[in-house]
C-alpha positions in Angstrom: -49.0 214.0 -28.1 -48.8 213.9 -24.3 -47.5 211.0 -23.3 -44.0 209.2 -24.3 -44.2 207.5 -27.7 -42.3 204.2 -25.9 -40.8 202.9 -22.8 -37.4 203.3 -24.0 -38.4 207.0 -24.1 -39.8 207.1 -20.2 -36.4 205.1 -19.1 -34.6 207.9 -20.5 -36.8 210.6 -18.3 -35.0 208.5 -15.6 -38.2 206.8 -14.9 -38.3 203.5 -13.2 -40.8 200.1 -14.2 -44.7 200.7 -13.8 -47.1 201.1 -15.9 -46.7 204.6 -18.4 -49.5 205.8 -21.3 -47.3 205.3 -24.4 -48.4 206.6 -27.5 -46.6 205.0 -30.5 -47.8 206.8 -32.9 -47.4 210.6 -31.2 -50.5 212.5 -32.4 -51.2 210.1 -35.3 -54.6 207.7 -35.5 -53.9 205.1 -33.2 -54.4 206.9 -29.8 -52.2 206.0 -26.6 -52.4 202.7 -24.7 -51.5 201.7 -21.1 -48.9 198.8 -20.9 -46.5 197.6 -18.1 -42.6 198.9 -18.8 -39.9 196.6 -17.3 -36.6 199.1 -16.9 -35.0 196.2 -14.9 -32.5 195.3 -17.4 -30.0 197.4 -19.9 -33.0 197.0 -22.4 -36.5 197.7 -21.6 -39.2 195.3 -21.8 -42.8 196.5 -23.3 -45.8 194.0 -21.6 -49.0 194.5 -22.8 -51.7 191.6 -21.3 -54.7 190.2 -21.8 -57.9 188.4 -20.3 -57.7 184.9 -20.8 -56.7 182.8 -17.8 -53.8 180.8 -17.3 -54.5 176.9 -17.6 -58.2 177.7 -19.2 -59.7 174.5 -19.7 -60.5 172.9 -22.7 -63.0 170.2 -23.1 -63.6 167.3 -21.0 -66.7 167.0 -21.8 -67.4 169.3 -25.2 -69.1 167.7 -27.9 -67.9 170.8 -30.2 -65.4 169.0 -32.5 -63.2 173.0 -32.0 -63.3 174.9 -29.4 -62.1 178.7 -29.9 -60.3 180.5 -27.3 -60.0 184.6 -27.7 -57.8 186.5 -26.3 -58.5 190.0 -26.2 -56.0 192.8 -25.3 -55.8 196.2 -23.4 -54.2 197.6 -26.5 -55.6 197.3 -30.4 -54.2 194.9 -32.9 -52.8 197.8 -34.7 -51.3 199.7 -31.5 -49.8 196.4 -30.7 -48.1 196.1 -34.1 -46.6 199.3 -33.8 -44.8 198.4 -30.7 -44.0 194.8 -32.0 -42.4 196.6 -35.6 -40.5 199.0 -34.1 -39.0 196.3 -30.9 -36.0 194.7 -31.4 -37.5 191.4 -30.3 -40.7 190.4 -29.2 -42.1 186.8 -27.5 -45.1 185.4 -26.3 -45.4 182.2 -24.1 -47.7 179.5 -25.0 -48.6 176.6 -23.5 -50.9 173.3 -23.8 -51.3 171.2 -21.1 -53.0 167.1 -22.3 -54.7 164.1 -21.3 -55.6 162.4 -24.4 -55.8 165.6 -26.6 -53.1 165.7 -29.4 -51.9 169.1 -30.1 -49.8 169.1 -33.7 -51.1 165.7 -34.7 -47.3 165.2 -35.9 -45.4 163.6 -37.4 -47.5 163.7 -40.6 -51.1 164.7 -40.1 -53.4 167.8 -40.5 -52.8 169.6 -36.8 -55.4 169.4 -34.6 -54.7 173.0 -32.7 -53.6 176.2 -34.2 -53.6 179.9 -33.2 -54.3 182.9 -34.9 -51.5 185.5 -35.3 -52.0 189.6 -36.4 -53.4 189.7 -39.3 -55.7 186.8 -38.5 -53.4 184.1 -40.3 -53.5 181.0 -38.5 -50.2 179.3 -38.0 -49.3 175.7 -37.0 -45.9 175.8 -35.1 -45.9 175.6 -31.8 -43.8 177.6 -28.4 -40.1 177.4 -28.6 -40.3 176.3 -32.4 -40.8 178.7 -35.5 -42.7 179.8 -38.7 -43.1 176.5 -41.4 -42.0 173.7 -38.9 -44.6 171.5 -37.8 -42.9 170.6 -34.6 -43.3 171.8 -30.4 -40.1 172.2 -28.4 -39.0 169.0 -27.7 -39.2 168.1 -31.2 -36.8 170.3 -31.8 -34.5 169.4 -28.9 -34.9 165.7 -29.5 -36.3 165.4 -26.4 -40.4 164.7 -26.5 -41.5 161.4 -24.7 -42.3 159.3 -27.6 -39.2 159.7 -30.0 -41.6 158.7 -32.3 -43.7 162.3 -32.6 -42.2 166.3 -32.2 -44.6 166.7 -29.8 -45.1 165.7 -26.2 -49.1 165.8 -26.5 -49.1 164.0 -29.8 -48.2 160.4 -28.1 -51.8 160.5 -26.7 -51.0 159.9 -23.7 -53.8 159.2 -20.5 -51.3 160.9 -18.2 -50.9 164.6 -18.2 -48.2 166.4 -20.5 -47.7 170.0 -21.4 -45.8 171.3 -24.8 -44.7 175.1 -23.8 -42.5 177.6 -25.1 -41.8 180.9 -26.4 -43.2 182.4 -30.0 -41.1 184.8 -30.8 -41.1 185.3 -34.1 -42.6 188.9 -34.2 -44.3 189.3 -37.4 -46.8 187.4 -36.6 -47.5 188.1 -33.1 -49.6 188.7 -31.0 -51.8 185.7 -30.2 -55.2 186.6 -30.6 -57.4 183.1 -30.7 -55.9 179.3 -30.0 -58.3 176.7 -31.5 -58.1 173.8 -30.0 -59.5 170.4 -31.6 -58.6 167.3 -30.3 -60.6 167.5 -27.1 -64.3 165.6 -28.1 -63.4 162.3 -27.6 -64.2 160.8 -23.5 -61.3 161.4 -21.3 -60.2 164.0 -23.3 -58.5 166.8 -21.6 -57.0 170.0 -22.3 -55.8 173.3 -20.9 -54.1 176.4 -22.8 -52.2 179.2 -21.3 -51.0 182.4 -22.9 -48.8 184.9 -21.6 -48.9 188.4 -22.3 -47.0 189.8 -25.2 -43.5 191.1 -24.2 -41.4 193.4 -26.6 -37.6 194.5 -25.8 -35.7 197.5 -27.2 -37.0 200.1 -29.5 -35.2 200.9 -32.7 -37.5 204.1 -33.5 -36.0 205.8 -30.3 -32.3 205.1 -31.1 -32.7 205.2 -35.3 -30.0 208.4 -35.7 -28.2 210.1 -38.3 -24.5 211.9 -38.4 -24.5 215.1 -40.5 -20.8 215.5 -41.0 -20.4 218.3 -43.4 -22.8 221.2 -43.9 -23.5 220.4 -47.7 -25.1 216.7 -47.0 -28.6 216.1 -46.5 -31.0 213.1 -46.7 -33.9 212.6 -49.0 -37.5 211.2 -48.4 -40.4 211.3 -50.4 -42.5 214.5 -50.2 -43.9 214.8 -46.8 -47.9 214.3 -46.7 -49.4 217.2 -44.4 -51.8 218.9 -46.1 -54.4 219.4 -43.1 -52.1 218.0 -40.0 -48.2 217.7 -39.2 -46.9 216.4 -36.7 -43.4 216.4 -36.2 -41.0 215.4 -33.9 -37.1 214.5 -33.2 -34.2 214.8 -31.4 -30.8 216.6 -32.3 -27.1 217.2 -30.9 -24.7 219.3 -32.3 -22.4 222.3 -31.6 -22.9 224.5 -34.7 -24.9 227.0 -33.5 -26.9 226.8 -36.3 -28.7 224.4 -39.2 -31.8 223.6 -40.9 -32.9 220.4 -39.6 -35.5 219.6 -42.2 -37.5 221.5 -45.3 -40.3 220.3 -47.9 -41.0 223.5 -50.5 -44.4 223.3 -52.4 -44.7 226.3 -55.6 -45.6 228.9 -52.7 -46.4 226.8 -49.7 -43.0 225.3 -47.5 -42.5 224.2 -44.1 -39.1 224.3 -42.2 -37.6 223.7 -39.3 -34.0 225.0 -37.9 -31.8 225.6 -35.7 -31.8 229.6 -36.0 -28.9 230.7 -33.5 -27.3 228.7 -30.4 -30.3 229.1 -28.3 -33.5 229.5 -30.8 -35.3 226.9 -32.6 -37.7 228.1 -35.1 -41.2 226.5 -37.5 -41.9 228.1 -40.3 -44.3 227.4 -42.7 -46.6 229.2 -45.8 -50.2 227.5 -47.0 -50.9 230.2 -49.3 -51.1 233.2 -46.7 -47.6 234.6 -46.6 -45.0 232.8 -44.1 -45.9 232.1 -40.4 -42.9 231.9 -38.1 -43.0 230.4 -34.6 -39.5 230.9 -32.5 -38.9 229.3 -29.1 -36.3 230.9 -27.2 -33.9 228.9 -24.5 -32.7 230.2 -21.8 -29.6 227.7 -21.9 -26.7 227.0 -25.2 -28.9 224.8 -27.3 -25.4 224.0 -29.2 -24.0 222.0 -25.8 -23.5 218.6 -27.5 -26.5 217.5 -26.0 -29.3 215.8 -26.8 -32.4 218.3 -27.6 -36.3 217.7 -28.5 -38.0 219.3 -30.8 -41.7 218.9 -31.3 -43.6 220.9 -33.9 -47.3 220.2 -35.1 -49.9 222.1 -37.3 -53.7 222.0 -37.9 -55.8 224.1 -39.4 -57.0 225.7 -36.6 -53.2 226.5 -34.6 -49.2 225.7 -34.8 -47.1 225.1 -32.0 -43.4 224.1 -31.3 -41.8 223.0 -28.0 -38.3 222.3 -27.3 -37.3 220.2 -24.7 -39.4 221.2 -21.2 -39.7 224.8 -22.6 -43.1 226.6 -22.5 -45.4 225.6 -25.4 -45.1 228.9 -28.6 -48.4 228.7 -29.9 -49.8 230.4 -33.1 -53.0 230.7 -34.4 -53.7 230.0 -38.3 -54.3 233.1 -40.3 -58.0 233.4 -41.2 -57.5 234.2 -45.0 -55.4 231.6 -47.5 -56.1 227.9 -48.0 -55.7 226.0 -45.2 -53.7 222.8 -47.1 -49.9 222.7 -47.3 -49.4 222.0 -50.3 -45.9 220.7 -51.0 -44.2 219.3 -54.2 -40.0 218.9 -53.6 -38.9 216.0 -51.9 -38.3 216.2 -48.0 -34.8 217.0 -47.4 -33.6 216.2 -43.8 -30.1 218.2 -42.9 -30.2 221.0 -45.1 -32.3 223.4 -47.8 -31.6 224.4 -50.7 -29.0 226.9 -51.4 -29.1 226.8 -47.0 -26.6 226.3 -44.4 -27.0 222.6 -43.5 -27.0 220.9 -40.5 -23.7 219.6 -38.3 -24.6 217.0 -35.9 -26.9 214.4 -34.8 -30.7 214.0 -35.7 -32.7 211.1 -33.9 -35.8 209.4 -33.8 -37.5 211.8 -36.4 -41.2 211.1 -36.9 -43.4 213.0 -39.2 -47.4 212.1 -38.7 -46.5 208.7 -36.5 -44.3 207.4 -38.7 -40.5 206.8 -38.1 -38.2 207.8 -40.7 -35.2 205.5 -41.3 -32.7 208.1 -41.3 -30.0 205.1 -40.7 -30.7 203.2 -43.5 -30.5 206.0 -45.6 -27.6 207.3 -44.3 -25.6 204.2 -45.6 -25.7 205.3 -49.2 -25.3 209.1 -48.6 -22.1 211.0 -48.8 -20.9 213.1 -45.7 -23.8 211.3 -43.4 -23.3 208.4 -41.5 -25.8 205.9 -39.9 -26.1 206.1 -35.9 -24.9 208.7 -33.4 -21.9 208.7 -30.8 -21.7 210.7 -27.5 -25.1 209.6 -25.5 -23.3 209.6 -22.7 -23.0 213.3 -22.2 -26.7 213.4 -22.3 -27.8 210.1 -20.3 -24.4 209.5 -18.1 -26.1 211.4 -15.2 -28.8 208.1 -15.0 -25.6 205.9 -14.0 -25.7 206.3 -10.2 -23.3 205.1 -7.5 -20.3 205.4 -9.7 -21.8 203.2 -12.1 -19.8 204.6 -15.4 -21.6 205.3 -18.9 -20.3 203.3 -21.6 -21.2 204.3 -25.2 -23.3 202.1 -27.0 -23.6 202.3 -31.1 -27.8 202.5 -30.6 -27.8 203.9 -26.6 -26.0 203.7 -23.4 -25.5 201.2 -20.7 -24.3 201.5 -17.4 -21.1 199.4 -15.7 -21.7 199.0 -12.6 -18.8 196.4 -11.6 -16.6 198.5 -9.7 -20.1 199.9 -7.6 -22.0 197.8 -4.8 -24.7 198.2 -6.6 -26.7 196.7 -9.9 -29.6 196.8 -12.5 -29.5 199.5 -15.5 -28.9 202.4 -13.5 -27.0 200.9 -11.0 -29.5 201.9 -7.8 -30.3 197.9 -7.1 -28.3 197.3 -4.0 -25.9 194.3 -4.1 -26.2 193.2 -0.6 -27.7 190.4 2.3 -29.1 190.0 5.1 -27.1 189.1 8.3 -28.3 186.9 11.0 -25.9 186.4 14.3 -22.6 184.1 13.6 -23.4 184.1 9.7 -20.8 185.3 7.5 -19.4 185.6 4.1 -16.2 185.2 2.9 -14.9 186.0 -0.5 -11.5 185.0 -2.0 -8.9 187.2 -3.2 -7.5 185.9 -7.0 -5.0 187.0 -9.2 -5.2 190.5 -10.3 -7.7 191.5 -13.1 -10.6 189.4 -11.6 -13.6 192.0 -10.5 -15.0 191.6 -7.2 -17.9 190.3 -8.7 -16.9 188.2 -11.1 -15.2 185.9 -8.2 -16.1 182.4 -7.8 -16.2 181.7 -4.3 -19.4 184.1 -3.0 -20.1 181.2 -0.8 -21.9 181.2 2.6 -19.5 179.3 4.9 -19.4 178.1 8.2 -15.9 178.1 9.8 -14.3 175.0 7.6 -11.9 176.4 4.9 -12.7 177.3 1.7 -9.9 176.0 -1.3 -7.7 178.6 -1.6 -7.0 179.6 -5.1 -6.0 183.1 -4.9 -2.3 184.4 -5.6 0.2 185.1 -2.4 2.2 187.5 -5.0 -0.3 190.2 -5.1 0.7 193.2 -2.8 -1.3 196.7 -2.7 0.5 199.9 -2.4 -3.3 201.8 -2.4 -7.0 200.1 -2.1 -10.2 201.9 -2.6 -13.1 200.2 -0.2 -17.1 201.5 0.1 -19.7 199.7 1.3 -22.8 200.3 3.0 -24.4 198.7 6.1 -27.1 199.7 8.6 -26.9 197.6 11.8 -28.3 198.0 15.6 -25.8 195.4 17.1 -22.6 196.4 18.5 -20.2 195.3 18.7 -20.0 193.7 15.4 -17.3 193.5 13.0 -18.4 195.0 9.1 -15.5 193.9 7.3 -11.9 192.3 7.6 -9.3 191.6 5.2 -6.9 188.5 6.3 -3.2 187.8 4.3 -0.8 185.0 3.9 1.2 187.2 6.0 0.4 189.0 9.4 -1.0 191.9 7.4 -4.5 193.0 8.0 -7.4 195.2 8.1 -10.9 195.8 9.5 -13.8 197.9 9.9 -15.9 197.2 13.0 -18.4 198.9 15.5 -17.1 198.9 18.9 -19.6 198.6 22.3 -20.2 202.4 22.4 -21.8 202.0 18.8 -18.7 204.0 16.6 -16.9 203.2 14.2 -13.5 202.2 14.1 -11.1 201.1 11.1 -7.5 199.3 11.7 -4.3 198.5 9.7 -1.8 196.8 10.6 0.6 196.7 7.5 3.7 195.7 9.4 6.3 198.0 11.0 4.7 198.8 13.9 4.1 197.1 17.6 -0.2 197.8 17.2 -2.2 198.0 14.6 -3.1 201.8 13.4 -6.6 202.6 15.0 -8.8 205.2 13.3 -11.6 206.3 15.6 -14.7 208.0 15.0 -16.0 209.1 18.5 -19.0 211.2 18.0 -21.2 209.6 15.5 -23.7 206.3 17.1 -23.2 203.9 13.6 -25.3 201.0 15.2 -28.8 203.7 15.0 -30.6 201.0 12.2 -30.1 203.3 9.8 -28.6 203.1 6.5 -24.9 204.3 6.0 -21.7 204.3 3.6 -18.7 203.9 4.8 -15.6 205.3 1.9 -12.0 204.7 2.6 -9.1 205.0 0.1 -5.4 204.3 1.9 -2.5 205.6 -1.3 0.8 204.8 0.8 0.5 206.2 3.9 -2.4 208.4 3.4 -5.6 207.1 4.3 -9.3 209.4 3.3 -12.5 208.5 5.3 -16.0 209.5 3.9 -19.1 208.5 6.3 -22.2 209.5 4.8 -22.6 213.0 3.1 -19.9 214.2 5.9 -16.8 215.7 4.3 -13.9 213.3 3.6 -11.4 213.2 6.2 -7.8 212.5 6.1 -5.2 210.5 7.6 -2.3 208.8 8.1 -0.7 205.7 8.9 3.0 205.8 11.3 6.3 207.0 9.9 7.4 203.4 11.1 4.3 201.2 9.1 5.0 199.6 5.9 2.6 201.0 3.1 2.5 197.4 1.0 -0.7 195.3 2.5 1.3 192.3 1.4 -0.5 189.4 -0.3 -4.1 189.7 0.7 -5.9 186.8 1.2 -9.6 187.2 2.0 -12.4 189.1 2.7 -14.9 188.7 5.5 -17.8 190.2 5.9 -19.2 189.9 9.5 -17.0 188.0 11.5 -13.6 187.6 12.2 -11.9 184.0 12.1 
């Protein structure tokens, strides 16, 4: 397979949204389809559209008592259900706009509009409601415009009215027809919109199992590859060796291990004596971190990859049968009679199919379901001092102590600045996050309510920021108190930057100048500055830190901070 077998899996290349060639299957039947991947949250969303137009009309003048509506996709039924099956969650928004055309015929009669889910059942629930209940939305809510029906179309209405909301049960998604009925009568009206199917989370990529001692394995039925394997998964450990998986036939096996700290080897036997293909890394394979491992075989060639490493190709052997024929049960972890396997194996797939190493693992002995320690392979993703946190299926990134957002933290948290606008946030007790505070207000130069705490003091702050500006002088930041304590970071006339204190203690306020560098260019920079006591370290940029420090006579407390300003001074 060339392509990624999910989004999830292109997210964790570091790849940003836009639309990827997944193939969910690997090199199984169903081929690889083009759909749009949404990495703009901690999960990622799947999209995969289709043709039919948002408010289609319906009717109006259709003497057809139905009138079918297909939808047809950029993806097969079946490649669609192998993204909706292996999702966490999966919805579809449907709507159906009326004038005069009842929709569910509620709250007792035979509905007048269905759609057809996979499978080609029809089903007779409606957006934002779910699988048996004969109701839309507002039904549900209590909140239709006749009391009287669960529907807002069903009061028959000559005025417009929609009934819209998510389907999100899955199973039986995606929507391929809507038939609409109640649209031949005159002034009859309709029109139907469908969005495009949208999937979230993978369970596939994350499924994971924790082989704790070398003597436990798993156990699947006997793997089915007589002609073609295809066989793919992840692994972690720091043994530096392990059979990952084995399936023996009388003669015949195939095998996969972990061979020494940095070789990976396939071997298998149809008949012809055994074939071994060894990749070689260059790098300790045993580094805790997460590895690849892709091996297939035809009958014409074998190959195994690991990670990025060059393809090892073999050619099949032109004498022997060219079936694997195999007869024990699959064991995943160990061999028999063989060192087993300490560590982590993930997402393993054997000719497209997902095997549910987790479920299994919660009735085995010395494995356990799911994998901890992502973050050594994924934490580099979490930019701007975002930090990894561990996740049971995954990783996320916390980005509250950054200036930044989004799953990766690279989504600037910022605004725009016109002349004499500012923005001022209010200190609060300790333990409340920048972010989390309540007044993020634009204000004009009345007074906010304060609510923050005069018995905070800081003995050391940490501050970054970044700005780009062509106006100077301006002021960037400033910090007021409930005392005379304050500080600021501004740009003075010549374009450079210049950062004060004044903590107490001393007649001016501490000026920190940086003389040679033109700050008010337009162009994009980050300002870092940690005080601890009296020492102060400046970063600008990718220039080297720079230290500093405040008067033998200043106090080092900035006493009870007040507020924060960006862009002016009051």
């Amino acid at each position: 397979a060339i392509y990624e077998l999910s989004c999830e899996a292109y997210k964790h290349l570091g790849k940003t949204s836009n639309y990827y060639w997944i193939d969910p299957d690997g090199s199984g039947a169903l081929g690889p389809l083009k759909v749009y991947c949404n990495m703009t949250e901690d999960k990622v969303w799947t999209t995969v559209y289709h043709d039919l137009q948002m408010q289609t009309p319906v009717g109006g003048n259709n003497l057809e008592k139905l009138s079918v509506l297909q939808l047809n996709y950029s993806a097969t039924m079946d490649q669609i259900s192998a993204i909706t099956s292996s999702a966490e969650y999966c919805e579809q928004f449907i709507s159906y706009s009326c004038k005069m055309s009842r929709l569910l015929n509620t709250p007792e009669g035979n509905p007048y509009t269905w759609w057809v889910g996979k499978a080609n059942e029809k089903h007779y629930y409606w957006g934002g409601s779910g699988p048996g209940i004969q109701k839309c939305a507002c039904g549900i809510e209590r909140n239709c415009t006749d009391p009287k029906y669960y529907c807002n179309c069903d009061a028959d209405y000559k005025q417009w009215r929609k009934d819209t909301g998510m389907l999100s049960y899955k199973e039986h998604l995606p929507v391929s027809q809507v038939v609409v009925g109640d649209v031949d009568r005159p002034g009859s009206e309709a029109k139907v919109s469908v969005g495009p199917v949208r999937c979230q989370g993978d369970r596939n990529y994350w499924n994971a199992a924790s082989f704790v001692t070398s003597s436990s394995y798993l156990h699947f039925s006997t793997f089915q590859g007589e002609t073609s394997a295809d066989i793919s998964f992840y692994f972690k450990t720091s043994a530096s060796d392990g059979v990952f998986l084995e399936n023996l036939g009388n003669t015949d096996f195939i095998k996969l291990e972990l061979k020494s700290a940095t070789e990976v080897s396939f071997s298998f036997d149809v008949g012809n004596g055994p074939v071994e293909i060894v990749v070689k890394s260059p790098s300790q394979l045993n580094d805790d971190q997460w590895h690849r491992v892709n091996a297939e075989r035809n009958v014409k060639q074998a190959s195994l990859q690991v990670d990025q490493l060059p393809l090892e190709v073999r050619k099949a052997p032109t004498e022997g049968h060219t079936r694997l024929e195999l007869y024990s049960q699959l064991y995943v972890g160990a061999a028999g009679g063989q060192r087993g396997f300490l560590g982590c194996i993930r997402s393993l797939r054997m000719n497209g199919v997902t095997l549910d190493l987790e479920e299994r693992a919660k009735v085995t002995p010395g494995v356990k379901p799911g994998c901890s320690g992502h973050c050594t392979s994924y934490g580099m993703y979490c930019a701007n001092g975002g930090k990894c946190v561990e996740k049971y299926n995954g990783y996320s990134c916390d980005c509250s102590k950054t200036a930044y957002d989004g799953p990766f933290c690279i989504k600037d948290v910022g605004a725009f600045f016109e002349e004499g606008m500012w923005l001022r946030y209010n200190f609060h007790s300790p333990g409340t996050s920048m972010k989390d505070l309540v007044s993020r207000t634009l204000l004009s130069s009345t007074d906010a309510e304060i609510t923050a705490s005069p018995d905070l003091n800081l003995n050391k702050e940490e501050l970054s920021f970044s700005f780009s500006t062509t106006k100077s002088p301006c002021v960037l930041l400033y910090i007021s108190s409930y005392t005379q304590d304050f500080m600021a970071v501004l740009v003075k006339p010549t374009g450079n930057l210049q950062i004060r204190y004044s903590l107490g203690g001393t007649k001016d306020p501490y000026n920190i100048d940086i003389d040679h560098r033109n700050m008010a260019n337009g162009q994009p920079h980050t300002v870092n500055i940690t005080r601890n006591g009296r020492d102060i370290v400046l970063q600008l940029d990718h220039y080297p830190p720079t230290s500093y420090s405040l008067p033998a006579t200043s106090d080092i407390q900035f006493n009870s901070p007040k507020a924060l300003f960006l862009g002016k001074v009051i």
